[in-house]
Structure formats: structure tokens, C-alpha cells
N, C-alpha and C positions, 0 to 999 in steps of 0.2 A: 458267302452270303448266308445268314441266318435260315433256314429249310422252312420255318412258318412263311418268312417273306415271301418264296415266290406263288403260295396260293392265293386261290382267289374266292371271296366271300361266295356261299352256296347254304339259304336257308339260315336256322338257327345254329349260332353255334355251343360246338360239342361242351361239355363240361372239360374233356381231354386236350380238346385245340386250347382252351384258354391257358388249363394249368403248363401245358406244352411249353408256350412263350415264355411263362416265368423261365427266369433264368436262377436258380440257385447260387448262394455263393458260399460254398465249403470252408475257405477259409476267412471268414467275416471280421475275426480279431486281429485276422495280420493284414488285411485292407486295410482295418481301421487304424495299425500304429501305423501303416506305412505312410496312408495319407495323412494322418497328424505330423508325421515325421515332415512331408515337407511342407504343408500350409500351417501347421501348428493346431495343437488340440482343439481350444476353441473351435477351428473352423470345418470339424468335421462333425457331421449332424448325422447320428445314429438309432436317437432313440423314437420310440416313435409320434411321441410329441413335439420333439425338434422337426421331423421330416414331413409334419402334418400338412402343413402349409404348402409344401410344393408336392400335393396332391392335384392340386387347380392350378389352370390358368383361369382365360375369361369364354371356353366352351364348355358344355351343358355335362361333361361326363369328371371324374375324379382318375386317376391312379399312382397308386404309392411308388416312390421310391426306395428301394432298400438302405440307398445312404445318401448321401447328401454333402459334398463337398463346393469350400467358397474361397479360389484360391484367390490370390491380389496382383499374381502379375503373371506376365508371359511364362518366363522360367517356371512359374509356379504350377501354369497349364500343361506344359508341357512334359514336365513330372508323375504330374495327377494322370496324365495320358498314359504315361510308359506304367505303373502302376494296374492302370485298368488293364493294360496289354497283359501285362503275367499272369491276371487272373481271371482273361477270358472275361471281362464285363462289359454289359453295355453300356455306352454313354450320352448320356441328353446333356447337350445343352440349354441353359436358360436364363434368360435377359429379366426384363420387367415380371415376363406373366404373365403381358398384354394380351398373346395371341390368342386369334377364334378360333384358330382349325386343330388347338390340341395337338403342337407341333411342340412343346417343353413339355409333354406330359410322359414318361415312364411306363410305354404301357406293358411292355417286358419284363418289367422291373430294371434294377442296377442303377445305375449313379447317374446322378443329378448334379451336374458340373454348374453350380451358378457364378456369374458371371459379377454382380453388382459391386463388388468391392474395387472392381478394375472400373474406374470410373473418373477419370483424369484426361485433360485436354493437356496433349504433349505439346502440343508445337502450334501455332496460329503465323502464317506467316503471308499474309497480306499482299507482297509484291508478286507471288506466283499464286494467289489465290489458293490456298491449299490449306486444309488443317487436316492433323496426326491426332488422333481421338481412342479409347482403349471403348472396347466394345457396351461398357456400362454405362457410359457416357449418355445422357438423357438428349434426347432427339431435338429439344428447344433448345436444351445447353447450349448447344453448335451456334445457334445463330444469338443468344443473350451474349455469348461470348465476342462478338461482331457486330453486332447492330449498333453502337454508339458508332461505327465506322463506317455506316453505310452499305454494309453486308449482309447476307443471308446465308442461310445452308436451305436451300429451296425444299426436298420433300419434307413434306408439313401433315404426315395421318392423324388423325383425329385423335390417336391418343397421345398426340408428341408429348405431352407432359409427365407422360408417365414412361413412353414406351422407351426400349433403349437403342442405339445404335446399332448393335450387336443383331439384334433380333429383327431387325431393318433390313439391314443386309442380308438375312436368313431369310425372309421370305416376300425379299424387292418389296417394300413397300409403296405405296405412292401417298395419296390424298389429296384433296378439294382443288388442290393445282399444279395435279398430274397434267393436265391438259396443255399447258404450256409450256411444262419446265421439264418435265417425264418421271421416272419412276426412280429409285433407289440405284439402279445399276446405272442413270445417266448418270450420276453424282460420286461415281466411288472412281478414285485413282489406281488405288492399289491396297494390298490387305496382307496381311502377316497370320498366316494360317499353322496350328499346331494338327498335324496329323495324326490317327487311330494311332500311330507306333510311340508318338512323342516326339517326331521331328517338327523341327518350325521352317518354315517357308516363306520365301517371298512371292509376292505375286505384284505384277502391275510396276508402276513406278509413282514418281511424285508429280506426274505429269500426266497428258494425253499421249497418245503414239507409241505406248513402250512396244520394245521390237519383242517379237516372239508371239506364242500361241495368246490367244486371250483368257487365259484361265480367273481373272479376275472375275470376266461376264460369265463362268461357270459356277463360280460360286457365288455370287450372288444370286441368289433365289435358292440354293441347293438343301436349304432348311437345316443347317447341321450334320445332312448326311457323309461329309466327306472331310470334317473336321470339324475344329474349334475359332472361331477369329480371331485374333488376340489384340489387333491392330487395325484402324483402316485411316486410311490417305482419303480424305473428302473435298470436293469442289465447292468452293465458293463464291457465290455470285455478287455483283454490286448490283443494290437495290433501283430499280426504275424510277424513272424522277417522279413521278406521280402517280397516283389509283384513284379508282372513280369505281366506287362499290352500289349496286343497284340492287332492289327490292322486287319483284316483281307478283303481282296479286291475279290469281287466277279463280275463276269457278266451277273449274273443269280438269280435270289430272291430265286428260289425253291433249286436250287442248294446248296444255303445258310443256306434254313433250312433243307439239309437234310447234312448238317454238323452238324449243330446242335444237330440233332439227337444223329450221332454218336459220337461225345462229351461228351456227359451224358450217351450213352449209353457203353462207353468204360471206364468208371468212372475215369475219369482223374480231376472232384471234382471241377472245377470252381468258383470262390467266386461271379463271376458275368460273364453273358454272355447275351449281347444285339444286337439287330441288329436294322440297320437304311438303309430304301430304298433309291432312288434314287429320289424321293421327297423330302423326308427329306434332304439329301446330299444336295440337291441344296439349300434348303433354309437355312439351318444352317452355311457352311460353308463360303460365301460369308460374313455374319457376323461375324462369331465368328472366324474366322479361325485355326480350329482346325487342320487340315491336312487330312481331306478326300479327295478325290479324288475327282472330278466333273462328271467322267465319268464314276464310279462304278455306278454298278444295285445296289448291297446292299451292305452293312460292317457290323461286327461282330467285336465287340467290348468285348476281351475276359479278363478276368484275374482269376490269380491263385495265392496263397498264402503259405507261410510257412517256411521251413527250407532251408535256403541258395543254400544249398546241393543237394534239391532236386527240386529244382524248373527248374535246364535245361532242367532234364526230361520232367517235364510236360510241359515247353515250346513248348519245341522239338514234342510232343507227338498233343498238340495242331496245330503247323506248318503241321505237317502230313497230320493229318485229314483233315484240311481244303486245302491243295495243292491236295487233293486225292478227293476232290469234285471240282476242278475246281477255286479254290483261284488262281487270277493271284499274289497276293502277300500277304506277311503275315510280316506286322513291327512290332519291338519290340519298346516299348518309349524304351530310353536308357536313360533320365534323368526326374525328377521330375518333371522338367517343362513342360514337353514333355508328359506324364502321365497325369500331371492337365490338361494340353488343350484341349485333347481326352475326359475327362469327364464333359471338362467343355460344350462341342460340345453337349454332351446327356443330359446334365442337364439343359441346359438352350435352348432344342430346343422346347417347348412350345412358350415361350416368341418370338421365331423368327417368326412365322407363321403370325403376323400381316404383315412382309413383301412379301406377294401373297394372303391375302382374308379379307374380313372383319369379316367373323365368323367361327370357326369350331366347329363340335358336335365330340365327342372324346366318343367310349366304350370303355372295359374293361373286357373282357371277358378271360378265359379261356379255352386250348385243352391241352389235351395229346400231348407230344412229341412229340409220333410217329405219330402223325397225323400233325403236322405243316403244313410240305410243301403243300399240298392238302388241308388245310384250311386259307393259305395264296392266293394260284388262287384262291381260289372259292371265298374272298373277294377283288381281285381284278377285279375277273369276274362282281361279282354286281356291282363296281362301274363303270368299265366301260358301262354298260348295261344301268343306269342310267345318264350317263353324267356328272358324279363326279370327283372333284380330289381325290385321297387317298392317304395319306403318312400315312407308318409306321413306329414307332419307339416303341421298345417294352421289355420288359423282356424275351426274346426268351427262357431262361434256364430253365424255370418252365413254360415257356407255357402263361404265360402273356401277352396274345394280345392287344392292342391300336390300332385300328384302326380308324383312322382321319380325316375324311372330311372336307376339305374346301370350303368355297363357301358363296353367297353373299344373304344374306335373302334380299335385296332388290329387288332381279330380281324374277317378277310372276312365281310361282308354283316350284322354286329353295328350300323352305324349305319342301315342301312334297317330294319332290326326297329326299330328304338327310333323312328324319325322315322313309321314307320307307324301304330304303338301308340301315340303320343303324340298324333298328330292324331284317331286312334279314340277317343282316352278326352275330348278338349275336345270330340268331336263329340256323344259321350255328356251330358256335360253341355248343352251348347244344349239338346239334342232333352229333355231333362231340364224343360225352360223358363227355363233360365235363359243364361248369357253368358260370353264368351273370356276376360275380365281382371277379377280383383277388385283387383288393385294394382298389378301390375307392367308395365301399359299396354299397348298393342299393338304400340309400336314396330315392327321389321322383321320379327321373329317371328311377328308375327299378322294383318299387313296384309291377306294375300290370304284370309282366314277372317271377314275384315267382313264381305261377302256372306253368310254366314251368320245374322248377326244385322240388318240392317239392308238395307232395298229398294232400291234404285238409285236413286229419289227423294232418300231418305235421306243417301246418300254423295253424289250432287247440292248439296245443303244443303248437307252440311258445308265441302264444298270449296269452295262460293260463301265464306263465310266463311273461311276461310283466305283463300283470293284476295284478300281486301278489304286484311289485315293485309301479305299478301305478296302480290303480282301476277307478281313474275317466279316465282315458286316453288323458291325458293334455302332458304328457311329449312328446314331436316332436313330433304332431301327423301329419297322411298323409304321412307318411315315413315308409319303409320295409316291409306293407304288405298291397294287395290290395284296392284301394281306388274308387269312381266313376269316378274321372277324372284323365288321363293320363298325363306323362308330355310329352307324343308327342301332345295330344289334346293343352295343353298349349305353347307350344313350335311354333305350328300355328301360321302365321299371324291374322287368322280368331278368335283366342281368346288369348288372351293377356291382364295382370291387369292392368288396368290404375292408374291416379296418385291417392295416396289415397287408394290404394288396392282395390275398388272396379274392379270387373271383366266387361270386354268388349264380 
């Protein structure tokens, strides 16, 4: 294991911890024919306007890669692995880009293993519900691929359009109908993993039940640390005979989530239940116009699924509840198009935010149910305290909070408010009883907040396992468990990498 990794953040950090991390690479011209040698020139990105780009994902900090390799198949991964083994380098994986937590970012330096060219649907095979998919594979692909047949690939995050397989699997993703269906690791059969050394692996099978350890459920979520994907085996569902998607109009946030509540706790089974404040409202709909209302506090965004027959029921049962908390209105879409717009409104309210800020720092925390409402003010209490804006827009059904801040790093001491109140409100939640990440992993963003949820024993454990997969501790390092620098320290104006990866 890497010797930065096992510290743990205290205060500012050093000028000497940061350049520590970097990893040097001595011999940088014979990486670069070796890797051209087996992905071919083209696709080895060296200089540093080629490597520009995969300085970002979609969290708030930057840092360089030293190189940049894009290989197109398994054999190719698995090369590009043994390669990294001779010269001692680290290795990131990287999907779309999507992620929040700065889990494809390089913050050691060393290569940047992307993933997009490997982007082929192998096999579709219907009668055992299964498709074989290369980790680039775009997350809607899976079900465009199936839906003329009645099919699905169920997890659906918010950025399915962009986000890729690969990076699903890296950090279990779920979205808006986790609640029903569950997260990334219900969905995965088996996966084809290249190891730190360059060996490929099998894991899992094309089925449920394979005999043996469950190392499929250990990688999944393991964010890269313990190899490469190269391959996954995914479950596919036949679609529900029918859905019946609801609006629900509130003038009150709390009042909102204490529908919620009783929603799940009347088990009337929602395949998806979200709610979006009055922030969100205002910025979303003015673009997208989905049909919220401008002058609702929240809306609740509910749907239910199933037998023709029974679905009035639970319509009806949903209208209740939420008129019995205060819903001044409850619509039903009545056609398709009418359906799509409502979700096109939640799907695509990320992308709207550019219209009110230059930057937002977005968690991902989770509470119990039954605690929402009371951990909804307590996160709007800190940001009003602090001088924030905060829009929600969330997984209400399972407790999946987002809370969002908006705001302008360019205005003095505007990014220490936000990095303060942001770790205030996931503290909130723990202490809540519940934990740092419902989907968006922990990546760099959340490493030094493991301590929070889990004992030293704990983090012990996990790391003995990593070890086993990885022994030099090259795979994504600086990711999922304690490090010396923070990425609230780096998220600072006052430290930031410059161009070139060196740190400021």
C-alpha cells in the first residue's frame, strides 16, 4: 500500500505531503512506446494538451494525469496493466467523467486507463435475461438495446445518458428507482476483472447462484481500487404492464417529506419517489418545461407500476396521502408524453444549474425515512446560517439526499462557506443514523469522513482486502479510505494543481 494512503487528514496540507503523492516516472519514453506498442500511437495521450481533459470529472477540484491511455479491448487492458506493473505506476480508471466524488481523477499522478472505446454490446440474450456489455457501454444503451422487446436494464442515475457501465459498477450506482429495483450490484451477474499485475479474471457467472465466494458483490462498489472491468454480465428485466406517474404539489418541504414518510410506510410500493424544492422548480422549469408549478415549495414526483387492475388503487392511495399532508394538487400524466416531460424535468436538472451559479458542490448522503423532514430543515437551517443557496432534488424514497449548493468560487471566502456547510450537512446525516454515500461513492471527496462511519478495525478489513487484489497499492489510489490531504483542502482556493499537475 502506497505510505500517503494510510494517513489521515490533520489541518493544512504540507507543500511536502502533496508533492510526496506525485509519483515520478523516470522512464516516461519507454511507457510511452510500450503503451503505444500495444494500443497503438494514436492512443496514447502524452502531451499536455491531449491529457487536458482528463483533469476533470463533474467535482469541484482538477488534477493532471501524467499519461493517458485508451485501450479498445480486454487483451488490451490487460497489457496496458502489466506495462504499469514494470514501472511501478499508478492507475485510474475512467468511464464517462460522470462522477461527483473525483473517483477518475489522478490525484497522485500516473495513468489514466480510459475506458470509452471499449463500448460494445456483446451478447443480448433474452431467454436467460442476461446481456454481456464492455464497461463503455452507455448506461441507457443496455435498455435502447431491449426496450422494442419489452425489456429493461433497471438502474436508471440521472446521468444514464452520459454515464458509462463501467463506472456504475465502480461506484454501485442506483437512481430515482433504486427503491424498487435496488442499486447496481442487484443487477450485475458477473464481470471479467484485469488485475494490478495484468491477469484477467473471472468473477460471478451468467446466472444467479454461482457457487463460490461472492467476489462479484466486492467489486462492485470497489471504485477501481482492486482492478479494471473489462466485462460485465447484467440482469434484465421484463417491463411492468403498466405505470401510472403522479405530480404532487406542496407548500411546505417538510410537509412533503412527511408524505413521504407515509408512503413507504403504508407500503403502497412506489417504483420511484423524488422530490424537487422550490429551487430546483424555479431553475428547471423555466428551461425544460416540464409542468411544475413556479410557485410550489416542493413536488413529489411519484410512480407506481404493475397490473392494470391494480394500479387505481395505488393511484388513488398515493392522492390520499399526500392531500392528507397538505398537497394542494396531485396530477396524474395521462399520456406518454406527458410522463416523459415530468422525468425529463428530474433528469436533466443538473445540467440546468449553470442557469443561477457558476459552481455547485453537490452530497449524497443518506437518513432513515423516518427522519427526513427534520433532516431536511436542519439542511436548510445551515445554509441559510451560512449565506448559501440550497436546492434539493433527491431520491426521497430511500432516503437519498443531494443536497446542492450553488455559488460563485470567485467571490472571497464564498468556497470556505460552502465546503464548511457541506461537511455540516453529511455530518447531519450520519449523526441522523444513517451514511456519507447513497450512490455516488466515496471516491476522493469522502475518504477522510470514513472514520465517521466505520471503526479502525473496520477500515483495517477493508484494506486487508484490497491488498490481496492489489499489494503494491497502485490501483486508484487516494480513493475510499483515509488519506493526508482532503478534498475540501484541495477544493480551496488557497490549494489547487496547477497546469502540469504540479500542486500550488
Amino acid at each position: 500500500m502506497h505510505e500517503a494512503e494510510r494517513g489521515v487528514t490533520a489541518g493544512e496540507p504540507s507543500p511536502e505531503a502533496l508533492a510526496a503523492a506525485r509519483v515520478a516516472i523516470p522512464s516516461r519514453d519507454a511507457v510511452v512506446r510500450e503503451l503505444g506498442a500495444v494500443v497503438g500511437a494514436p492512443y496514447v495521450l502524452a502531451s499536455p494538451g491531449d491529457v487536458f481533459a482528463y483533469e476533470y470529472d463533474a467535482s469541484n477540484i482538477t488534477a493532471a494525469p501524467d499519461l493517458v491511455v485508451l485501450p479498445g479491448s480486454a487483451a488490451e487492458v490487460s497489457a496496458v496493466l502489466r506495462v504499469a506493473a514494470r514501472h511501478g505506476l499508478p492507475v485510474v480508471p475512467r468511464g464517462a467523467g460522470t462522477g461527483i466524488a473525483a473517483g477518475a481523477l489522478p490525484i497522485t499522478g500516473g495513468l489514466v486507463v480510459g475506458l470509452n472505446r471499449m463500448n460494445r454490446i456483446l451478447e443480448v440474450d433474452l431467454d436467460n435475461r442476461v446481456a454481456v456489455v464492455e464497461p463503455g457501454v452507455t448506461n441507457i444503451d443496455i435498455t435502447h438495446a431491449v426496450e422494442d422487446r419489452g425489456y429493461l436494464y433497471a438502474p436508471d442515475p440521472s446521468s444514464q445518458y452520459a454515464s458509462s457501465i463501467g463506472g456504475n459498477v465502480a461506484h454501485n450506482a442506483g437512481g430515482p428507482h433504486t427503491i424498487a429495483y435496488g442499486v447496481t450490484t442487484n443487477h450485475v451477474l458477473g464481470l471479467e476483472l484485469a488485475l494490478a499485475d495484468g491477469g484477467l479474471v473471472r468473477l460471478g457467472a451468467s446466472g444467479p447462484d454461482a457457487p463460490g465466494l461472492d467476489l462479484v458483490g466486492l467489486v462492485v462498489g470497489a471504485e477501481g481500487t482492486f482492478g479494471i472491468v473489462t466485462r460485465v454480465w447484467v440482469r434484465l428485466l421484463h417491463r411492468r404492464e403498466d405505470v401510472v406517474t403522479l405530480l404532487a404539489v406542496f407548500d411546505d418541504l417538510g410537509t412533503a417529506g412527511e408524505a413521504v414518510t407515509e408512503i413507504i410506510g403504508r407500503g403502497v410500493g412506489p417504483v420511484a419517489l423524488e422530490m424537487m424544492d422550490r429551487n430546483a422548480i424555479q431553475v428547471i422549469e423555466p428551461f425544460v418545461h416540464a409542468g411544475y408549478p413556479l410557485d410550489a415549495e416542493a413536488v413529489l414526483l411519484i410512480e407506481v407500476e404493475g397490473l392494470r387492475e391494480v394500479l387505481p388503487r395505488a393511484s388513488a392511495m398515493v392522492d390520499g396521502i399526500c392531500r392528507g399532508h397538505g398537497a394542494r394538487e396531485v396530477r396524474v400524466a395521462r399520456a406518454e408524453a406527458e410522463r416523459a416531460a415530468l422525468w425529463l424535468g428530474r433528469k436533466a436538472a443538473f445540467g440546468t444549474l449553470g442557469r443561477i451559479a457558476i459552481n455547485y458542490y453537490l452530497h449524497d448522503a443518506v437518513v432513515p425515512r423516518s427522519r427526513l423532514p427534520e433532516v431536511l430543515r436542519g439542511v436548510q437551517q445551515i445554509a441559510a446560517r451560512e449565506r448559501l443557496t440550497l436546492v434539493n432534488m433527491f431520491h426521497a424514497g430511500d432516503g437519498n439526499l443531494h443536497p446542492l449548493i450553488v455559488f460563485d468560487a470567485r467571490v472571497p471566502g464564498e468556497t470556505e462557506r460552502v465546503i464548511r456547510a457541506g461537511e455540516e450537512m453529511l455530518r447531519l446525516c450520519v449523526d441522523a443514523g444513517d451514511t456519507i454515500t447513497g450512490e455516488h461513492g466515496v471516491g476522493f471527496e469522502k475518504n477522510n469522513y470514513m472514520p465517521w462511519v466505520y471503526t479502525d478495525a473496520d477500515l483495517r478489513a477493508m484494506r486487508a482486502v484490497k491488498t490481496v487484489f492489489d499489494p503494491d497499492g497502485r490501483m486508484n489510489p487516494w480513493k475510499m479510505f483515509p488519506t493526508p490531504v482532503s478534498y475540501a483542502q484541495l477544493l480551496s482556493p488557497r490549494r489547487r494543481p496547477a497546469a502540469g499537475g504540479a500542486w500550488t
